[in-house]
Structures are given as structure tokens and as C-alpha cells.
N, CA, C and O atoms as CSV, one atom per row, in Angstrom:
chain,resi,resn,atom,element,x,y,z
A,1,UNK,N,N,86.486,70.181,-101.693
A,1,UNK,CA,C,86.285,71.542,-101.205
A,1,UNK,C,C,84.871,72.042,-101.496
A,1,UNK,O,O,84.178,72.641,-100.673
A,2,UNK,N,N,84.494,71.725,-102.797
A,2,UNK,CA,C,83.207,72.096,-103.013
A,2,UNK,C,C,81.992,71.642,-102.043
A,2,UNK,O,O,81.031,72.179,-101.491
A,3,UNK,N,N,82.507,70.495,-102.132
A,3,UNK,CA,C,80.932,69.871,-100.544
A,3,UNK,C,C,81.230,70.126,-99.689
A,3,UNK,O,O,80.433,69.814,-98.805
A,4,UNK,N,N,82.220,70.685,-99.317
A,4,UNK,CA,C,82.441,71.265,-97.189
A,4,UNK,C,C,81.929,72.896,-97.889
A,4,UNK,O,O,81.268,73.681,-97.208
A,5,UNK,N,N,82.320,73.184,-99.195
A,5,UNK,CA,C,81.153,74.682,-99.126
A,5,UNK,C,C,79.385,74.353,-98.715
A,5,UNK,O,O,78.744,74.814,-97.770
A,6,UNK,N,N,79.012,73.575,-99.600
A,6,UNK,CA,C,77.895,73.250,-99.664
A,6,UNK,C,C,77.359,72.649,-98.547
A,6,UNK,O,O,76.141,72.595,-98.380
A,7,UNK,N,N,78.373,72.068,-97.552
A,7,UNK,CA,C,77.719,71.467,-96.554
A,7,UNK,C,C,77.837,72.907,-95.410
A,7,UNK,O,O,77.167,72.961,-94.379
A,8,UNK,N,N,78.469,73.613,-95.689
A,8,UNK,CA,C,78.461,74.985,-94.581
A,8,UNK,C,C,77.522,76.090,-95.176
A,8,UNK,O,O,77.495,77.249,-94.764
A,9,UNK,N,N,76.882,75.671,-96.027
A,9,UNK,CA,C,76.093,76.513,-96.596
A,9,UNK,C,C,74.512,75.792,-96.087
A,9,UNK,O,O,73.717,76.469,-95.435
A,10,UNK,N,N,74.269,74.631,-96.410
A,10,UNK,CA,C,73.154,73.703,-95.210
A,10,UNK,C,C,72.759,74.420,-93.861
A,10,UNK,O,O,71.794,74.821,-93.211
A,11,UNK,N,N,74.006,74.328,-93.863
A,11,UNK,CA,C,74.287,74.273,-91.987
A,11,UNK,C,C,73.797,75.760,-91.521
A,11,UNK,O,O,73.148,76.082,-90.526
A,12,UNK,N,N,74.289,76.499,-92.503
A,12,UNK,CA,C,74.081,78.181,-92.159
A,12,UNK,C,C,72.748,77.968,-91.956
A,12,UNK,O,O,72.108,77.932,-90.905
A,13,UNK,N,N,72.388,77.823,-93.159
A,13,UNK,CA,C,70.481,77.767,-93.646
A,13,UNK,C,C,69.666,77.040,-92.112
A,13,UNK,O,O,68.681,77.536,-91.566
A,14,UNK,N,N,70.484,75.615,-91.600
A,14,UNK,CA,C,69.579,75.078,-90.567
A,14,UNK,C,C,69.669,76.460,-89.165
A,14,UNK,O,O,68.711,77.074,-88.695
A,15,UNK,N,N,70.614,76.552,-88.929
A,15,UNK,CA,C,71.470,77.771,-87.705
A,15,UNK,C,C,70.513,79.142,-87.863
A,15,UNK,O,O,69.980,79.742,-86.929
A,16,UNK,N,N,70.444,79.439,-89.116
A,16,UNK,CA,C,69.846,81.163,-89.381
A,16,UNK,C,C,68.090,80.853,-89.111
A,16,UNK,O,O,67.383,81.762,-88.675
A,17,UNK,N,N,67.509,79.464,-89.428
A,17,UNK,CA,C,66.511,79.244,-89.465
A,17,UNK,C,C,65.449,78.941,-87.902
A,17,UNK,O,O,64.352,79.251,-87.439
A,18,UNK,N,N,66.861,78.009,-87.513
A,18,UNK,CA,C,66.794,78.036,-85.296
A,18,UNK,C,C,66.300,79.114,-85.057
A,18,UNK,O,O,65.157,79.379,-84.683
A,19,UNK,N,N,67.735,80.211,-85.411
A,19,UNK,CA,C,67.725,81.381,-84.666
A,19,UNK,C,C,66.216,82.305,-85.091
A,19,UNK,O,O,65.621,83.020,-84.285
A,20,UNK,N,N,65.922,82.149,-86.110
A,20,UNK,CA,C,64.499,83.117,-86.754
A,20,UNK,C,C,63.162,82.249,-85.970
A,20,UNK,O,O,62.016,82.523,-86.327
A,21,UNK,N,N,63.394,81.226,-84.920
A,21,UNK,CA,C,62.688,80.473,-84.243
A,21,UNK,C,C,61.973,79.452,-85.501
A,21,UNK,O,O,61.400,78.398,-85.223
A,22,UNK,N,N,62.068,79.784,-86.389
A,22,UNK,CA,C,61.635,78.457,-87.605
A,22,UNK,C,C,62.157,77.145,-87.465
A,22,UNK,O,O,63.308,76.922,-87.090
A,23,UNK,N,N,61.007,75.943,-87.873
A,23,UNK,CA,C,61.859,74.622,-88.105
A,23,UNK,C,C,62.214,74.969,-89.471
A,23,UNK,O,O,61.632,75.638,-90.325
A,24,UNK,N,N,63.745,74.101,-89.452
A,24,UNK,CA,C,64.417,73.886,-90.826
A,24,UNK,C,C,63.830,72.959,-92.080
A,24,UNK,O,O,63.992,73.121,-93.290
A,25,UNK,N,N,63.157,72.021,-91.426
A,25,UNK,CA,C,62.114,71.206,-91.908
A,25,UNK,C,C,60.833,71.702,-93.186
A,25,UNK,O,O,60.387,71.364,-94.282
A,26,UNK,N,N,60.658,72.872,-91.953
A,26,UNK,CA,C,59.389,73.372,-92.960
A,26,UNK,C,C,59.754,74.469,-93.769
A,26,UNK,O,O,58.745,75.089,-94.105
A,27,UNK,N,N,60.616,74.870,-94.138
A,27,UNK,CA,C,61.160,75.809,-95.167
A,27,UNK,C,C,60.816,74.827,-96.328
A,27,UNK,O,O,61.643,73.917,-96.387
A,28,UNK,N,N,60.051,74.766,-97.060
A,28,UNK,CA,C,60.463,74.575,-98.339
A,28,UNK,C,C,61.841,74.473,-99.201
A,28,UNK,O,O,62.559,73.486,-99.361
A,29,UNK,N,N,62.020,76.054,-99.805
A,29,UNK,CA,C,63.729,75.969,-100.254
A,29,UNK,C,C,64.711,75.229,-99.699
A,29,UNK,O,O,65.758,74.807,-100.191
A,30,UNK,N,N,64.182,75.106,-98.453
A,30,UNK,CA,C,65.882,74.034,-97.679
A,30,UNK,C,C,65.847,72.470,-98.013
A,30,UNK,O,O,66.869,71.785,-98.039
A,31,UNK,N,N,64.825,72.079,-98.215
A,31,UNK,CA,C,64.519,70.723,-98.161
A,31,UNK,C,C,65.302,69.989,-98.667
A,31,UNK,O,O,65.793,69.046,-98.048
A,32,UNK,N,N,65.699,70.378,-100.403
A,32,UNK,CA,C,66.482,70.006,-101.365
A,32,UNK,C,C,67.560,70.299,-100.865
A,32,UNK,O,O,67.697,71.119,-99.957
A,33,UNK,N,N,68.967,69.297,-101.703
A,33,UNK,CA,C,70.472,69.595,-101.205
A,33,UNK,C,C,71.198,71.216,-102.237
A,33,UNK,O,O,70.955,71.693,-103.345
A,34,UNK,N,N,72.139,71.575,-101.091
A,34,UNK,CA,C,72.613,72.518,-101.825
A,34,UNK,C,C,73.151,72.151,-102.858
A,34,UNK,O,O,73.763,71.083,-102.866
A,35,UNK,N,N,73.045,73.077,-104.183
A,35,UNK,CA,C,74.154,73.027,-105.203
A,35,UNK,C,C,74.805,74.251,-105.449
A,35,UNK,O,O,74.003,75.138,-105.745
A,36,UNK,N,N,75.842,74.561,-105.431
A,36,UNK,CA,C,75.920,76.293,-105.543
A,36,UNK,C,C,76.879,75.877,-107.141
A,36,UNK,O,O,77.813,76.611,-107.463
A,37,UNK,N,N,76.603,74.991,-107.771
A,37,UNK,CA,C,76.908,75.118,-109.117
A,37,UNK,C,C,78.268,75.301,-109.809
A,37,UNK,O,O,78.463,75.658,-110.971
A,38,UNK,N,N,79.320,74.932,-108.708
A,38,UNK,CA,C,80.423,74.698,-108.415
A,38,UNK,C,C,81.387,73.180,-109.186
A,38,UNK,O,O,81.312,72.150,-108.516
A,39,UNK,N,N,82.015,73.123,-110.185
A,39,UNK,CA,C,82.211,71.851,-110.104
A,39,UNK,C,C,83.642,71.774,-109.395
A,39,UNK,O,O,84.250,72.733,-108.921
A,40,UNK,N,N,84.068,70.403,-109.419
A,40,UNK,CA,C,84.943,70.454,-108.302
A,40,UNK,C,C,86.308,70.757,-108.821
A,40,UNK,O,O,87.233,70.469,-108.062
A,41,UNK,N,N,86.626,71.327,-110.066
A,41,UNK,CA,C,88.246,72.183,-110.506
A,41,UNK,C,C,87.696,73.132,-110.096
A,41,UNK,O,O,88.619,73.929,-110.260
A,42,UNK,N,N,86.635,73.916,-109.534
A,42,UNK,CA,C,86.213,75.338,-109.571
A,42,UNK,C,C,86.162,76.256,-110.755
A,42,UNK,O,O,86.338,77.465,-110.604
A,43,UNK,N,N,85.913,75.693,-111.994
A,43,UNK,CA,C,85.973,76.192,-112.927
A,43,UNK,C,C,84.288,76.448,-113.689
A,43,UNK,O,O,84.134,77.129,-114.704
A,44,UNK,N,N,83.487,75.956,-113.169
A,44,UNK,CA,C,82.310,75.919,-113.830
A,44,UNK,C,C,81.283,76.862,-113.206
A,44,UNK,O,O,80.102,76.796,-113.545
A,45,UNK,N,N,81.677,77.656,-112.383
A,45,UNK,CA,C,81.006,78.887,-111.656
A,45,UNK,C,C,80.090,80.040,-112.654
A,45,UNK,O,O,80.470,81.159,-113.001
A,46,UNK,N,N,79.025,79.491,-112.914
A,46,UNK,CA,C,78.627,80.949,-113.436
A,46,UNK,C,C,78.040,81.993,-112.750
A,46,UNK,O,O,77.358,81.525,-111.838
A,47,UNK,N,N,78.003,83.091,-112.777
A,47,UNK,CA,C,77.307,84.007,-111.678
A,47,UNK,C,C,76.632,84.914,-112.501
A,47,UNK,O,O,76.222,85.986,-112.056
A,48,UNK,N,N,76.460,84.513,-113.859
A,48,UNK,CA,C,75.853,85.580,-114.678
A,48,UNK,C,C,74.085,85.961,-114.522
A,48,UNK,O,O,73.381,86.829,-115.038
A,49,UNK,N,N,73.875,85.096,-113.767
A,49,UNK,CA,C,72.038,84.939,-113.312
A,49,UNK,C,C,72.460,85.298,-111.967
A,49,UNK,O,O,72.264,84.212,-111.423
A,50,UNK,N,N,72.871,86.005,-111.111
A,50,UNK,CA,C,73.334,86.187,-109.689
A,50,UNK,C,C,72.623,87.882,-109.699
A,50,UNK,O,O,72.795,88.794,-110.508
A,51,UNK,N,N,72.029,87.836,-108.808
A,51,UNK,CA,C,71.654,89.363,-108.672
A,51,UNK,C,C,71.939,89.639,-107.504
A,51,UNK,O,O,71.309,88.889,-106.758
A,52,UNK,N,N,72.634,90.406,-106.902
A,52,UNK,CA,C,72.628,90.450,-105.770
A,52,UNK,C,C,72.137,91.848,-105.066
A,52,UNK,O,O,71.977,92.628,-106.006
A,53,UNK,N,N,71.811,92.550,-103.776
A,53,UNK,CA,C,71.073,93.226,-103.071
A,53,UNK,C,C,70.990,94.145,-103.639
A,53,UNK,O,O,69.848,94.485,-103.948
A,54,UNK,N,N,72.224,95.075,-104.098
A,54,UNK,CA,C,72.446,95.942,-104.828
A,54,UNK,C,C,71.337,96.291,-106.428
A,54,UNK,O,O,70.766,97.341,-106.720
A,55,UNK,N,N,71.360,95.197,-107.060
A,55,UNK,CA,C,70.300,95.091,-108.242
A,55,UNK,C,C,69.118,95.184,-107.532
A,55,UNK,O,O,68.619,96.309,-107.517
A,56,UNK,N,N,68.460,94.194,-106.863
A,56,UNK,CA,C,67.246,93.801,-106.113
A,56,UNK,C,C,67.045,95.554,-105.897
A,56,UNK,O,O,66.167,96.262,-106.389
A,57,UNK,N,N,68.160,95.946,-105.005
A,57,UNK,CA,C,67.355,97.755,-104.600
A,57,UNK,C,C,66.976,98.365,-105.926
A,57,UNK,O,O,65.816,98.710,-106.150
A,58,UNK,N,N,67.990,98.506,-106.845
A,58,UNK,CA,C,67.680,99.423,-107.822
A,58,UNK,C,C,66.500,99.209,-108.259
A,58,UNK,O,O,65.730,100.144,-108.473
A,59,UNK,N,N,66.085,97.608,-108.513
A,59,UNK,CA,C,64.974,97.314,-109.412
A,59,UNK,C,C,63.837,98.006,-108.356
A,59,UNK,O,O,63.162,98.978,-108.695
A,60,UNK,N,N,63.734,97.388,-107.086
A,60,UNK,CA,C,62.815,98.530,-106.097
A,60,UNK,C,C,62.504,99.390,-106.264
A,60,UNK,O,O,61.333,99.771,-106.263
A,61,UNK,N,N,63.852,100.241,-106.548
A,61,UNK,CA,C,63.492,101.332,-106.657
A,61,UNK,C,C,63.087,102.142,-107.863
A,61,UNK,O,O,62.413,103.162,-107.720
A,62,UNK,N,N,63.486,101.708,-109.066
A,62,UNK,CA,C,62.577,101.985,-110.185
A,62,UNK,C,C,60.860,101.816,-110.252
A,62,UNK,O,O,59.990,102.582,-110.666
A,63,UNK,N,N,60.794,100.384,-109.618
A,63,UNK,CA,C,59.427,100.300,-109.361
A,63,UNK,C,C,58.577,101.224,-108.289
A,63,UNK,O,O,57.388,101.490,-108.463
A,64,UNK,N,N,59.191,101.582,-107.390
A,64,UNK,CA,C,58.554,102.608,-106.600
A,64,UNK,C,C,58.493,104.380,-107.518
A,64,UNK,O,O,57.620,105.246,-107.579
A,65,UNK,N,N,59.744,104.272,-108.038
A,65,UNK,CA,C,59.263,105.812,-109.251
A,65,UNK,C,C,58.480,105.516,-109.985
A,65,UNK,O,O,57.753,106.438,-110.357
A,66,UNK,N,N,58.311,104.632,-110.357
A,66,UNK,CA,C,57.461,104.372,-111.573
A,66,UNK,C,C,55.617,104.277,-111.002
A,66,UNK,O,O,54.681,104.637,-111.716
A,67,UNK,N,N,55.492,103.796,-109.795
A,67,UNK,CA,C,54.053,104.201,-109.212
A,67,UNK,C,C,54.220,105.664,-108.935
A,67,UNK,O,O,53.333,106.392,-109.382
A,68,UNK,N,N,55.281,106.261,-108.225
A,68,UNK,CA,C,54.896,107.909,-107.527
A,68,UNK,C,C,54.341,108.207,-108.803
A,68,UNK,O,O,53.195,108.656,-108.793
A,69,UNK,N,N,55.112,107.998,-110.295
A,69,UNK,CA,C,54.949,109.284,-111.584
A,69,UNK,C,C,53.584,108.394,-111.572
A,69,UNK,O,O,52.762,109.189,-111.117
A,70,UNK,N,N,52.945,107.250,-111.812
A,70,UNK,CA,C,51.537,107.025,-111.735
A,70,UNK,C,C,50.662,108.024,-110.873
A,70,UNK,O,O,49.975,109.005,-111.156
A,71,UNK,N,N,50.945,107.429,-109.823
A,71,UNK,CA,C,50.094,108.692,-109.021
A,71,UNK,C,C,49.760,109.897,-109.081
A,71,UNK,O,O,48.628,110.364,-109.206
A,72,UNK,N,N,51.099,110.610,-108.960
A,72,UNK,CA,C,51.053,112.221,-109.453
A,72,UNK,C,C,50.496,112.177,-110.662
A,72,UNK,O,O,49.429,112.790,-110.620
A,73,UNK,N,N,50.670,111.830,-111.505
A,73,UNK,CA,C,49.710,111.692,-113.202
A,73,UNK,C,C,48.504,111.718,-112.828
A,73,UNK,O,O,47.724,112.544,-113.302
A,74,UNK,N,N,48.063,110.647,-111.733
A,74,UNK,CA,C,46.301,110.506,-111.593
A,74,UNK,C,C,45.863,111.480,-110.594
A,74,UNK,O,O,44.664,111.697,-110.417
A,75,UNK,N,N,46.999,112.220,-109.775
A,75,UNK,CA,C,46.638,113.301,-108.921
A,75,UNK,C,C,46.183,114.631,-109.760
A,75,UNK,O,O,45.238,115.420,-109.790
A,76,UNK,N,N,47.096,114.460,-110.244
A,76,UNK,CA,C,47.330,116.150,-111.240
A,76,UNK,C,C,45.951,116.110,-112.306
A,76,UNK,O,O,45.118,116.972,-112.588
A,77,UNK,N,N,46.077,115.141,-112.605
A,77,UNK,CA,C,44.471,114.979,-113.692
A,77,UNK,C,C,42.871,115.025,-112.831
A,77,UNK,O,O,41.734,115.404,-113.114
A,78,UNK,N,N,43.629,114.337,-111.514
A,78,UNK,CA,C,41.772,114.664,-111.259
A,78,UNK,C,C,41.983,115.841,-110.299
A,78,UNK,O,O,41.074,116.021,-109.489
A,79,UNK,N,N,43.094,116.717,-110.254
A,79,UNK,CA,C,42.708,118.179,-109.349
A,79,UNK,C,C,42.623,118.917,-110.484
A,79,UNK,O,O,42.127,120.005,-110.193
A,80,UNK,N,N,42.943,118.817,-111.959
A,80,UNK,CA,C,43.169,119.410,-113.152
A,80,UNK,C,C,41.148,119.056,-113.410
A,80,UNK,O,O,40.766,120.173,-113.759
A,81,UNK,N,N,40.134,118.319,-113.397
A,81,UNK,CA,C,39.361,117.979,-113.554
A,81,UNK,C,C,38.129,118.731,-112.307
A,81,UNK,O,O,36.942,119.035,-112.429
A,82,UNK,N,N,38.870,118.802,-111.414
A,82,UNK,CA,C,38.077,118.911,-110.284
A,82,UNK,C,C,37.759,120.822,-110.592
A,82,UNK,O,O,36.705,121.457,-110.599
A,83,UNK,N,N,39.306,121.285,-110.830
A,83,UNK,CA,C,38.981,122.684,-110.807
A,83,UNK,C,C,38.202,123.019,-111.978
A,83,UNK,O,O,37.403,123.954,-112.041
A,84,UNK,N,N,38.462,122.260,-112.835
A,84,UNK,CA,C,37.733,122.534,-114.297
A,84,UNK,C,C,35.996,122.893,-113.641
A,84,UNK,O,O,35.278,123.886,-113.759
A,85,UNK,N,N,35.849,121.891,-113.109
A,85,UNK,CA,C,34.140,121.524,-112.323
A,85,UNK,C,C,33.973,122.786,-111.301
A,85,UNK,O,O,33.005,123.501,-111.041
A,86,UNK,N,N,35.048,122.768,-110.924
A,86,UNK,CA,C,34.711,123.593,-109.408
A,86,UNK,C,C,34.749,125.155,-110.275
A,86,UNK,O,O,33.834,125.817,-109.784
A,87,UNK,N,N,35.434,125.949,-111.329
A,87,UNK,CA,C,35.319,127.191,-112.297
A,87,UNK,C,C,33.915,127.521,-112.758
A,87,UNK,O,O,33.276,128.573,-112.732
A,88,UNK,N,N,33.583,126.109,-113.258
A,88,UNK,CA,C,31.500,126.267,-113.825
A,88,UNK,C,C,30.956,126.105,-113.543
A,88,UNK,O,O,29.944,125.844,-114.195
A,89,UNK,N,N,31.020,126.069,-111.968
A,89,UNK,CA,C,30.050,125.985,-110.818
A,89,UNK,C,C,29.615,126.953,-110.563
A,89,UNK,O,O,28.804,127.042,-109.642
């Protein structure tokens, strides 16, 4: 069961890669055979390194707050600087 996963998991990868007009060939990542880390009682599954879209956004999106508060910090300091200049003029 485990290699008809792994072999429909190939297959996706060659199919999704057609369709994106890519050769399957030149993907890099595909080259190698799947392992999805499966042994064959199905018992050896770890998913504890698995991030899936959901994480990926959050982490996004921390990283995108974390430049705005940069910015606004370097906004606010040089209009905080500018008026200072522009008062003792």
C-alpha cells in the first residue's frame, strides 16, 4: 500500500508539472524517488516536522508585522527628526 501511495504521489508531481507546462525532468525535487516516510505496518509516520499552509501563513504573517512595526519606527523617527529641523529653521 505504501508504494501505490508513493507511486501516485510521482505521478501527481509528473501530471501537475505537464499541466504548469514544465518538464518533469528538470525539476530538481522530482528527480529523486518518493519517500513519504511511511513504513509498510503504517506505523512509522512522523508528521512532527510537517508544516503545513496554515503555519507557512502565520509565519508570513508575523514576518510582514514585524517589517510594518520596522518601518513605522523608521517613519515616525525621521518625521520626528525632520520636524525637529523644520521648528529651527
Amino acid at each position: 500500500m505504501v508504494r501505490e501511495l508513493e507511486s501516485v504521489v510521482a505521478q501527481y508531481r509528473r501530471e501537475n508539472a505537464r499541466a504548469r507546462g514544465l518538464a518533469p525532468e528538470d525539476i530538481v525535487v522530482f528527480r529523486g524517488p518518493v519517500d513519504l516516510g511511511i513504513s509498510s505496518d503504517g506505523h512509522a509516520l512522523d508528521l512532527s516536522s510537517f508544516r503545513g499552509p496554515a503555519e507557512e501563513a502565520e509565519e508570513q504573517l508575523r514576518e510582514l508585522a514585524r517589517r510594518f512595526r520596522d518601518a513605522r519606527d523608521r517613519f515616525n523617527r525621521d518625521l520626528t527628526t525632520w520636524q525637529a529641523n523644520d521648528e529651527r529653521a
